[in-house]
N, C-alpha and C positions, 0 to 999 in steps of 0.2 A: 786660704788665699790671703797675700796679706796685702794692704795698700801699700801704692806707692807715696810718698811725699812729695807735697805741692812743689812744684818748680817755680822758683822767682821768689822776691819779697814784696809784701804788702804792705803801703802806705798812701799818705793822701798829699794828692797833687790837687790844687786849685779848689776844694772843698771836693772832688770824686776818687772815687777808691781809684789804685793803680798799682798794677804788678811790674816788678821790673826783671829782668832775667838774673840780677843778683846785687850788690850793694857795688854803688859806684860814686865816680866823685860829680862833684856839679859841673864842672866840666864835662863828663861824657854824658851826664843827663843832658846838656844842653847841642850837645853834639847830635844825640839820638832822637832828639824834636826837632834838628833843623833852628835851632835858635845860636843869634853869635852872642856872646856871653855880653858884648859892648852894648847889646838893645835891650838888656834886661835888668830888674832890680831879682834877688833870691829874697826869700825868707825861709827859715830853716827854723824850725820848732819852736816861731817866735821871734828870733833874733834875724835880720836881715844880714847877712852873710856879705864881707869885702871883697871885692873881686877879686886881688891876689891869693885867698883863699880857696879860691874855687875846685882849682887841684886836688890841692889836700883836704877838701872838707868833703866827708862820703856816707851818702845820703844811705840808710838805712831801713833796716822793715821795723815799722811805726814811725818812722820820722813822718811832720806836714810839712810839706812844704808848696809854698806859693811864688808863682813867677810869674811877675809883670814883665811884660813884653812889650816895648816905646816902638811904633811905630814910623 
């Protein structure tokens, strides 16, 4: 019998572990929380991430990343 491979990638959101169905940009990470990209700050492996970027910057398995959310 052989295993299957874990579906999704693994990395850390907010200091807790988090699976995501596959590598995506900050953009659809912020899509798929429910968050508008205008109420948040990103940090991405350290560097706080410019919002024009968010498109093209795509969050991966082991990336940390931390999102403040302005209320």
């Amino acid at each position: 019998m052989t295993e299957e491979p874990a579906s999704g990638i693994e990395l850390t959101v907010n200091g807790k572990p988090v699976t995501l169905p596959a590598p995506m940009s900050i953009t659809d990470y912020l899509k798929l929380r429910g968050h508008h990209d205008r109420m948040v700050v990103v940090e991405l492996n350290g560097v706080i991430a410019r919002r024009p970027s968010f498109d093209a910057t795509v969050i991966r398995a082991g990336d940390i990343v931390e999102v403040v959310h302005f209320v």
